[in-house]
C-alpha positions as CSV (number, residue, x, y, z in Angstrom):
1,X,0.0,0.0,0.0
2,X,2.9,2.6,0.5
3,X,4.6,1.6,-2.4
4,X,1.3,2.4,-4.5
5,X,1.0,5.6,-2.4
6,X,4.7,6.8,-3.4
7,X,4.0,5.7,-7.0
8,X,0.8,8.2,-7.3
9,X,2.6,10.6,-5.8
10,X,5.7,10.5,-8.0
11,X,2.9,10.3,-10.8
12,X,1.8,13.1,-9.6
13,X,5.1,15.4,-9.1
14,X,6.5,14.1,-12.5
15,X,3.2,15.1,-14.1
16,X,3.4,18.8,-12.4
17,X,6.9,19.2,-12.6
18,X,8.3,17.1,-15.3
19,X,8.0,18.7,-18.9
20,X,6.4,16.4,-21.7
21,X,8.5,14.3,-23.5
22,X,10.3,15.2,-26.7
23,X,10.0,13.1,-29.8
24,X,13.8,11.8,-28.8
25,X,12.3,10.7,-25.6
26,X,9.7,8.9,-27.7
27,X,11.9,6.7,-29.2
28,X,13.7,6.2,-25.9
29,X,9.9,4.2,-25.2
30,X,10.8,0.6,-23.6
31,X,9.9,-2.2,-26.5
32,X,8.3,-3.9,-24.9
33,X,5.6,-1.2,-24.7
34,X,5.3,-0.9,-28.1
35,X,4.7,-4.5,-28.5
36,X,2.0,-4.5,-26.0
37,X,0.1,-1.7,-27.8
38,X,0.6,-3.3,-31.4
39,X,-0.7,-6.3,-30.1
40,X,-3.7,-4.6,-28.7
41,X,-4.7,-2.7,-32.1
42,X,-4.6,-5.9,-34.0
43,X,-6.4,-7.7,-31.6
44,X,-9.7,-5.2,-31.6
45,X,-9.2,-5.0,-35.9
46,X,-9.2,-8.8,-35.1
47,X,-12.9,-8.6,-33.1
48,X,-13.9,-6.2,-35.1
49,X,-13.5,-8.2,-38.3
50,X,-14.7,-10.9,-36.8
51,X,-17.8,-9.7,-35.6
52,X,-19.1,-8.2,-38.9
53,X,-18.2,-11.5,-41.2
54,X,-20.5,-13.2,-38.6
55,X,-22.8,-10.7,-39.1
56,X,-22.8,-11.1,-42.5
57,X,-22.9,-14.9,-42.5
58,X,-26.2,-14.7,-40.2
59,X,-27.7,-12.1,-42.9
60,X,-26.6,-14.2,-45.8
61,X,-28.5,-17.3,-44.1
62,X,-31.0,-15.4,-43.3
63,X,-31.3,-14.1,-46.9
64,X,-30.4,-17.5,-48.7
65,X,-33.4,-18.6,-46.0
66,X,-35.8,-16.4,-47.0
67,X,-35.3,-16.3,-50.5
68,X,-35.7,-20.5,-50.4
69,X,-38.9,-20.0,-48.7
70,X,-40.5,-17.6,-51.4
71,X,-39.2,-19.6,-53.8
72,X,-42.1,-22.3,-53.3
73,X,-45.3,-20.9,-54.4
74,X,-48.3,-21.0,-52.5
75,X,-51.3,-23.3,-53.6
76,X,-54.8,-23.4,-52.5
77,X,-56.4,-26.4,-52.5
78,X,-59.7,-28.0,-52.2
79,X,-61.1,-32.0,-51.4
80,X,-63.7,-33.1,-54.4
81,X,-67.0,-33.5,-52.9
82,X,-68.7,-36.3,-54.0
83,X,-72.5,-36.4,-55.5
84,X,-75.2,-38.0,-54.4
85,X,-75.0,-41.9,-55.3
86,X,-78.1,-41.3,-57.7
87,X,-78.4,-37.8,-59.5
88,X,-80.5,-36.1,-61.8
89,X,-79.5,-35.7,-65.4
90,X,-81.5,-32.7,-67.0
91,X,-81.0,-32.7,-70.9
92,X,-83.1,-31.1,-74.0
93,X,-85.5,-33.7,-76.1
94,X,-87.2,-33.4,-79.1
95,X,-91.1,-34.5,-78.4
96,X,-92.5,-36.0,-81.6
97,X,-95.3,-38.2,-82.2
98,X,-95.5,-42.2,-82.1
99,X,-96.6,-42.1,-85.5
100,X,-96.1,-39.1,-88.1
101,X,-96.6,-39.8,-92.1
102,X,-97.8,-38.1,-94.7
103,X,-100.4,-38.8,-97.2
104,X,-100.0,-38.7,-101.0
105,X,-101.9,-39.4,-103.6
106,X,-101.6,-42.6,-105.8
107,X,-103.6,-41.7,-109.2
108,X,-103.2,-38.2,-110.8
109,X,-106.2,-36.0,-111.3
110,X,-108.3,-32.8,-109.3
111,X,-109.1,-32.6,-105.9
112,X,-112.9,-32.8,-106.1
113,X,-113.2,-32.9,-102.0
114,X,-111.7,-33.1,-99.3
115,X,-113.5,-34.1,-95.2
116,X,-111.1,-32.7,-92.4
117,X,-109.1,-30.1,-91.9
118,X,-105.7,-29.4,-89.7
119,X,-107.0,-30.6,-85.5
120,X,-109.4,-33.0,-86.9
121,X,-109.2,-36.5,-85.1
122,X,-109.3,-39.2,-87.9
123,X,-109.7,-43.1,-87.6
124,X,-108.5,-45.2,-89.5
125,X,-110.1,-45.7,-92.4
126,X,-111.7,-42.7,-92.5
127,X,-112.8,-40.8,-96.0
128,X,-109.9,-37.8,-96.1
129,X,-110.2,-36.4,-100.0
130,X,-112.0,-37.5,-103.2
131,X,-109.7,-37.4,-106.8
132,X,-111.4,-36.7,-110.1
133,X,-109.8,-39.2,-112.4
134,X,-111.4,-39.1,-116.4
135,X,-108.4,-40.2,-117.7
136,X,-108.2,-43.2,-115.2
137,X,-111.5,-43.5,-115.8
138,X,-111.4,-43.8,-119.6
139,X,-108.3,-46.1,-119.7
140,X,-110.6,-48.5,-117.5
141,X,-113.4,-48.0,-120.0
142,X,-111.2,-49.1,-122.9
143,X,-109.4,-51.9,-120.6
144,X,-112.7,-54.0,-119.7
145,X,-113.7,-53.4,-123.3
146,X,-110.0,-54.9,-124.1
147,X,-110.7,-58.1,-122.1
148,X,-114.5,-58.7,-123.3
149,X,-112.8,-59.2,-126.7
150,X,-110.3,-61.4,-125.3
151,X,-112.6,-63.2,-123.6
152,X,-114.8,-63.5,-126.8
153,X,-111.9,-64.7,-128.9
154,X,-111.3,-67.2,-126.1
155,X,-114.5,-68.4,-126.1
156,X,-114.4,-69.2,-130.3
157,X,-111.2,-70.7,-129.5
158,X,-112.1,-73.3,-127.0
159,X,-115.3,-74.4,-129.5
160,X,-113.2,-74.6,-132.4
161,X,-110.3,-76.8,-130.4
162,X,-113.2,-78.9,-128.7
163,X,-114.9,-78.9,-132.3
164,X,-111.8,-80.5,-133.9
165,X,-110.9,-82.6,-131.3
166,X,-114.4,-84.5,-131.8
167,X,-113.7,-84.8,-135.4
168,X,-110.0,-86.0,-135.0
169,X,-111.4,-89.1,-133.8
170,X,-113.5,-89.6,-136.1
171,X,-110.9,-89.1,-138.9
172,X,-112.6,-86.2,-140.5
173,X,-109.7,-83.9,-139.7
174,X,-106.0,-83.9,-140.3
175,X,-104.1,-83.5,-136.5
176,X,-102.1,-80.1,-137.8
177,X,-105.7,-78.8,-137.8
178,X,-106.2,-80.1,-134.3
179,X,-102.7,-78.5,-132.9
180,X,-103.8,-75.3,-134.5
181,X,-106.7,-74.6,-132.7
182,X,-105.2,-75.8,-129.6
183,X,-102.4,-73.0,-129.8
184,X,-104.9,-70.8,-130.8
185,X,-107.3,-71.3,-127.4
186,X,-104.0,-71.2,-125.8
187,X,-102.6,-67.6,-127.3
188,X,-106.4,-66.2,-126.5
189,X,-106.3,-67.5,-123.1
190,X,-103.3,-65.5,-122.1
191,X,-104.5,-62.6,-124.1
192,X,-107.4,-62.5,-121.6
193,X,-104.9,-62.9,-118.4
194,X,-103.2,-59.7,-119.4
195,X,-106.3,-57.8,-120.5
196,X,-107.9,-59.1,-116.6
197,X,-104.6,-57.5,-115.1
198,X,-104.3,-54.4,-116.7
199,X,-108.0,-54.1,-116.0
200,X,-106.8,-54.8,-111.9
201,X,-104.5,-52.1,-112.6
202,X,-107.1,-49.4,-113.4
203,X,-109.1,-51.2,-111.1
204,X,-106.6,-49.8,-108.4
205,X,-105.9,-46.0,-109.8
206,X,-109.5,-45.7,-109.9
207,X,-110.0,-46.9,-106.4
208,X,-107.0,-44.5,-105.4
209,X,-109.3,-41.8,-106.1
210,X,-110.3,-42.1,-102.3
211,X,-108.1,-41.0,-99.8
212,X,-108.4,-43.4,-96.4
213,X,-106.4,-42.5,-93.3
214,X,-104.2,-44.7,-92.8
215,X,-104.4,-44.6,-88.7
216,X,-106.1,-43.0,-86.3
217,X,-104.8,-39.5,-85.3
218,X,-105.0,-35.7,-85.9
219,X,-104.3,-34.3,-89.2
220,X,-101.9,-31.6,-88.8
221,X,-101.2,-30.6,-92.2
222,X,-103.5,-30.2,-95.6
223,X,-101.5,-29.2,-98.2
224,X,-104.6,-28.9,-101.2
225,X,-107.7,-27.4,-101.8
226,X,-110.9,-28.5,-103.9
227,X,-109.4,-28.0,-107.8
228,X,-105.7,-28.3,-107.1
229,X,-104.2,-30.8,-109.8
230,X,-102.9,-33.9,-107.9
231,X,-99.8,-35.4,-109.2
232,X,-99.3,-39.3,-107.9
233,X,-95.5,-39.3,-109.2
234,X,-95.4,-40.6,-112.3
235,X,-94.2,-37.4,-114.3
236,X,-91.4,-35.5,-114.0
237,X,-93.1,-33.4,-111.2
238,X,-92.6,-33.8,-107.2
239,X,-95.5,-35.9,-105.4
240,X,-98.6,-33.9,-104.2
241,X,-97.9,-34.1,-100.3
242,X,-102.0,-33.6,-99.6
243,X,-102.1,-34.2,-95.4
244,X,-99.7,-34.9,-92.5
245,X,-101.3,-36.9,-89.8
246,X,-99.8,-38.0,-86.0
247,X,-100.7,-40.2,-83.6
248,X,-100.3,-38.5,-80.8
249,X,-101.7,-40.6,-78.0
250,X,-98.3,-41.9,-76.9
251,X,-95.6,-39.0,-77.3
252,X,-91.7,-39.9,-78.2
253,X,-89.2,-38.0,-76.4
254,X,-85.8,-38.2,-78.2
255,X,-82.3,-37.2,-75.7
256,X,-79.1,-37.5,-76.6
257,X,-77.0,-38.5,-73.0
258,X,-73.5,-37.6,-73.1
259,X,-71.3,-40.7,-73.4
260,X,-69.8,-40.8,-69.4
261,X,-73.8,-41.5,-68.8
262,X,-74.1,-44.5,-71.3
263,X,-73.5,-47.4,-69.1
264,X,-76.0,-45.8,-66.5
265,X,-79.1,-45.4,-68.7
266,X,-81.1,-48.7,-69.1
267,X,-84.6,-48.9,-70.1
268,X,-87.0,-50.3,-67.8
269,X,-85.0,-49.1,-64.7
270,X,-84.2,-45.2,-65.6
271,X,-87.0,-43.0,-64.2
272,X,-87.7,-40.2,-66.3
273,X,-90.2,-37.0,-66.4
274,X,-90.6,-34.2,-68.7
275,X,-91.1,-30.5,-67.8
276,X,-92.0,-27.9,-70.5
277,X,-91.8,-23.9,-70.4
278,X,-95.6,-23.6,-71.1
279,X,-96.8,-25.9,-67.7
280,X,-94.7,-24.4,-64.7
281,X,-93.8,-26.6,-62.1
282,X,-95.2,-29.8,-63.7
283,X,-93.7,-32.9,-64.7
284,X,-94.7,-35.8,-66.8
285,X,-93.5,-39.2,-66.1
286,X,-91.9,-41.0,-68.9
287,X,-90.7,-44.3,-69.5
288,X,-86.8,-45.1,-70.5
289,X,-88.0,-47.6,-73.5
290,X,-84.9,-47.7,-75.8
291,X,-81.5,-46.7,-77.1
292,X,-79.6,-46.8,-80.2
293,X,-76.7,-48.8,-78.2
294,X,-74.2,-46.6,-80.1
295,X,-72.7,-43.5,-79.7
296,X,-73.3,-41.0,-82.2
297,X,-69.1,-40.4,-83.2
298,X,-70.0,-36.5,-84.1
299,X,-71.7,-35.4,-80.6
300,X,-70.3,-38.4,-78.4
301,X,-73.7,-39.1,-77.2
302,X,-75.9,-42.1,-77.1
303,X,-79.5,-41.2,-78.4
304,X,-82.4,-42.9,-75.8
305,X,-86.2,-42.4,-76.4
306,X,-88.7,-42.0,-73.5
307,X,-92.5,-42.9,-74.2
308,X,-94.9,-40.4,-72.9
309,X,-98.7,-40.9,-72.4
310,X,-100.7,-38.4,-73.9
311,X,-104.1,-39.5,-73.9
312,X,-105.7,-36.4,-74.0
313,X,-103.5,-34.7,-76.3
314,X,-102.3,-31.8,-73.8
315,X,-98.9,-32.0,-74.9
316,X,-98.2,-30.8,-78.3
317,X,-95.6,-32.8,-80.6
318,X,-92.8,-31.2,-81.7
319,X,-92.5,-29.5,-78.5
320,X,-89.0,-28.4,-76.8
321,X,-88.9,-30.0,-73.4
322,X,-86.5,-31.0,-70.6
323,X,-85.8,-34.3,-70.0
324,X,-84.8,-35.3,-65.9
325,X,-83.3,-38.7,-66.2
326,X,-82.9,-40.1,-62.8
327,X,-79.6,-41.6,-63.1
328,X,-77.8,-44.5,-60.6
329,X,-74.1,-43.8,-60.7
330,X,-72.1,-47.1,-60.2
331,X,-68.5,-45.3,-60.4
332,X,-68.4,-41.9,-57.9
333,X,-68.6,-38.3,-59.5
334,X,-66.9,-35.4,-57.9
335,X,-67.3,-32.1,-58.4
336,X,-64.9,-29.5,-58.2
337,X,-64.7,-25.3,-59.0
338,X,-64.1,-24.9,-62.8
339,X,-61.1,-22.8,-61.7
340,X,-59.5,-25.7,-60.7
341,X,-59.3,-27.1,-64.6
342,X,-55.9,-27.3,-66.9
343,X,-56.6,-26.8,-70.6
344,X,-53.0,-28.2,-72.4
345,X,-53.9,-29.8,-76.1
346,X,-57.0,-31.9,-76.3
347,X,-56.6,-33.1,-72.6
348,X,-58.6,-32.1,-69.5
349,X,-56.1,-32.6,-66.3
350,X,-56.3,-31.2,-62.8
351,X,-53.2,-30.3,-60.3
352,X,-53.2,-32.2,-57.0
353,X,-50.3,-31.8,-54.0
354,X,-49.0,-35.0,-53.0
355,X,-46.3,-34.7,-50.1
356,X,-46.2,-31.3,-51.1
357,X,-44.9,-31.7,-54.6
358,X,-47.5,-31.6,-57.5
359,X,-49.0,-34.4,-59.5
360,X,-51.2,-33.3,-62.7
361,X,-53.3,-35.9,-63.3
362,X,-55.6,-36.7,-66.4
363,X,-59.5,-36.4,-65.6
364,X,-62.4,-37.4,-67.5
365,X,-65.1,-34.1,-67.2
366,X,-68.9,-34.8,-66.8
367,X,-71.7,-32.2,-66.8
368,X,-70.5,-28.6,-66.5
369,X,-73.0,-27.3,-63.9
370,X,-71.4,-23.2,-64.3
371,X,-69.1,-22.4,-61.1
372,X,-68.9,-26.6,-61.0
373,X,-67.7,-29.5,-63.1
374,X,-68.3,-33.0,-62.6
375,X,-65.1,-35.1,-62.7
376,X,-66.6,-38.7,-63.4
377,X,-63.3,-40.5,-64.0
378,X,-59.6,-39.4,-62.6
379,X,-60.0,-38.4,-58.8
380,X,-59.9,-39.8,-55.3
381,X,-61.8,-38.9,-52.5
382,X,-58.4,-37.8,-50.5
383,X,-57.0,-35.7,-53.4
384,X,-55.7,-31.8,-52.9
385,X,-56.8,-30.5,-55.9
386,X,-55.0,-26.8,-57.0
387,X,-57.9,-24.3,-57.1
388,X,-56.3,-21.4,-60.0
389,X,-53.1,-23.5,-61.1
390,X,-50.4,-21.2,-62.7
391,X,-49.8,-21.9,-66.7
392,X,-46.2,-23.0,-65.6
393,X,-47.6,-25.9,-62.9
394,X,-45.6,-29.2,-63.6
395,X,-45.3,-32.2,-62.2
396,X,-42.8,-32.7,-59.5
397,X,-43.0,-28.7,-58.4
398,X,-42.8,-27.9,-54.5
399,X,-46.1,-26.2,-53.0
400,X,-46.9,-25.1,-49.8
401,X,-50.6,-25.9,-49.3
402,X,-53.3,-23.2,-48.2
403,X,-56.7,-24.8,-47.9
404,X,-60.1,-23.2,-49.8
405,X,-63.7,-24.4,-50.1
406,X,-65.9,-25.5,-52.5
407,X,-69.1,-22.7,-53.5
408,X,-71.4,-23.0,-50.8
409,X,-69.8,-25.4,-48.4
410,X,-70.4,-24.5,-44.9
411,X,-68.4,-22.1,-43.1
């Protein structure tokens, strides 16, 4: 403790009395002082360097850390919700009648009358239109008149063979004679079979010069009026189309149901109804009866008919209606937002996130219901679909998953 004391205290009389040192006195410093204070400055450049290249090493981490993590894109995904096991299909049909044909005429000449008009209710059978026929009527004239000579010269002919056939046994005639009036009967018989036929023919244009209905129905069409000049085909000129008439007691219903439906429509089981614009909030039930059991290669639909009882005749044919087609789905449809689609070439594909990495996976579409699509073939029920995929999506490509909702799932 005194020693220290002296040592202040000659610190303090050399620093009151002792003048500062002169550069000569400087470089009289010990060495071992000047080590100590170079060794000092490099030591803090040292620390200092070392502390900012560990700064920058935890900003380049950082950074390189950062940068990894915007590098994956974000993703939001949805789970396809599944339809009901048996769904309603809602397609156009064309309703036309059971029966539709028109009526021509099968003898030429003028309309002398005719008995119903367009809405009339016809059996069959019934008197539709008289022809006027003189022509017809003249050739039949001249054919009967045709076959009474015949029939005269066959009558000569078979007393003359019978004639010498009673004399050739007697001798009194040579046989050439005999064989001659034998060919001759012959030759007149078959004169008369032609000249009875052609008469049958007439016959027929004559009795053409009725018009019968040839079922029972409603005439929608009449074409001609008492005077018009009826044409049966036989010229150069088009057919006189003279009624239309339907059966419309049982209605057909004609849909075409896209091909993913085909192995679900059978007749006899698929319920059907029809609903038309002009009868609000009523259906008609239909029956499934038939279909083509081939798909149309154009449109990629199979064409069905539904029967439809109409015995009153309320619904009109050739009427635009909708068809519902109550449908049993054996494989599971999804549906999922129409964002969610991937249009590359001619296929339809989706984006799901497996161990976040993307799969895009080939689907097979089904009815486009607007903000929906139906995904009949392609999906699971586990999938993470991508809802807005990016153009650039490939297979393989990191994601980080955010999770959306389909339209109107519950909160």
């Amino acid at each position: 403790m005194l020693v220290s004391d002296m040592t202040q205290a000659e610190v303090r009389e050399q620093t009151t009395t002792v003048p500062s040192p002169s550069p000569d006195d400087a470089s009289r410093t010990p060495p071992r002082r000047r080590w100590l204070l170079a060794a000092l400055l490099v030591l803090v450049a040292i620390g200092v360097l070392v502390t900012g290249i560990r700064s920058r090493m935890k900003d380049e981490t950082a950074l390189k850390a950062v940068t990894a993590q915007m590098a994956v894109p974000s993703v939001s995904v949805v789970l396809p919700k599944q339809s009901a096991p048996a769904q309603e299909l809602i397609l156009p049909g064309n309703i036309q009648p059971f029966i539709s044909s028109p009526v021509y005429a099968r003898t030429d000449g003028y309309l002398k009358k005719w008995y119903f008009d367009i809405g009339a209710h016809v059996k069959a059978g019934d008197l539709l239109a008289v022809i006027e026929t003189p022509e017809v009527d003249e050739q039949l004239a001249q054919a009967r008149s045709t076959l009474a000579t015949a029939q005269a010269n066959l009558e000569l002919a078979r007393i003359t063979r019978d004639r010498y056939q009673g004399l050739l046994t007697k001798h009194a005639v040579a046989q050439q004679d005999v064989d001659n009036a034998l060919g001759s009967y012959a030759a007149n018989k078959a004169m008369v079979d032609a000249d009875t036929a052609n008469v049958r023919h007439y016959e027929a244009l004559v009795s053409f010069e009725k018009v019968y209905a040839p079922f029972a129905g409603v005439v929608t069409a009449r074409n001609t009026d008492i005077g018009d000049l009826i044409n049966s085909g036989s010229s150069t000129a088009p057919r006189t189309d003279m009624f239309h008439i339907a059966q419309t007691g049982v209605l057909r219903v004609y849909v075409n149901v896209p091909e993913e439906y085909s192995q679900d429509v059978k007749p006899g089981q698929t319920q059907a109804a029809i609903a038309l614009a002009e009868f609000p909030g009523q259906r008609f039930p239909g029956k499934l009866v038939r279909t083509s059991e081939a798909i149309n290669a154009t449109t990629r639909t199979l064409l069905v008919e539904v029967d439809l009882d109409n015995p009153s005749g309320t619904l009109l044919s050739g009427s635009y209606g909708e068809v519902h087609l109550n449908i049993p789905m054996h494989n599971p449809v999804y549906l999922l937002p129409v964002s969610s689609l991937i249009f590359r070439g001619e296929k339809l594909q989706v984006g799901v996130v497996k161990n976040g990495k993307v799969e895009v996976t080939d689907v097979i579409p089904g009815r486009d219901l607007g903000e929906q699509i139906e995904i009949v073939s392609g999906l699971k029920a586990d999938d993470q679909v991508i809802v807005t995929p990016a153009d650039s999506l490939v297979t393989g490509q990191n994601v980080k998953i955010v999770q959306a909702k389909l339209p109107g799932d519950s909160q």
